[in-house]
C-alpha positions, 0 to 999 in steps of 0.5 A: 517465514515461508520456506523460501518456495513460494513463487507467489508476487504478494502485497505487503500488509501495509498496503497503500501506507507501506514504510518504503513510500514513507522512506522519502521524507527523512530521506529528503529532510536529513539526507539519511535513509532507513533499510527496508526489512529483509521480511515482511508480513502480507496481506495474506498472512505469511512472511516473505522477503520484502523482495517478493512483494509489490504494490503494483497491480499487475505484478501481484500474484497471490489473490489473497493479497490482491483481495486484502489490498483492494479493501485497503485502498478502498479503505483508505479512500474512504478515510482521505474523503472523511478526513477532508471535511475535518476542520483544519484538515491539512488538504482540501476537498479536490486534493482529497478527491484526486487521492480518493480516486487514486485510491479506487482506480488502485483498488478496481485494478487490484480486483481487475476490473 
């Protein structure tokens, strides 16, 4: 935990996949939502309040956490092409696609290119 003096915008460790996008679902199935953590561990290792944390590119501020979320999403990527052409895979090849480069432009934005 950080002494609540770091002025730094970072990314959760679980980037790309964080429990907040997660919330909607028994949300919208049970009409019940979950809290969010009051901590989080980053990207960059240290624990803040959840509420110093974005998944939005041009609101994070610490290159640590930039860097970690731009391997992430391109590892997630990575990992939505690979599990398109499973048999049985629950999407297809053009939604794969489409995540896929939802998940480099994130990435390229992260990096700030």
């Amino acid at each position: 935990m950080t002494d609540g003096r770091d002025p730094r915008i970072h990314v959760a460790a679980a980037a790309g996949r964080d429990a907040a996008a997660f919330r909607g679902l028994p949300a919208s199935t049970f009409g019940l939502a979950g809290d969010l953590p009051a901590e989080v561990t980053t990207g960059c290792g240290v624990r803040v309040p959840y509420a110093m944390t974005s998944p939005r590119p041009d609101r994070v501020t610490c290159l640590a956490c930039r860097e970690h979320a731009r391997s992430e999403h391109l590892r997630l990527a990575e990992w939505v092409e690979r599990l398109a052409g499973m048999p049985g895979a629950p999407v297809g090849p053009v939604q794969a696609a489409e995540a896929a480069a939802r998940h480099r432009e994130l990435a390229a934005r992260f990096a700030g290119t």
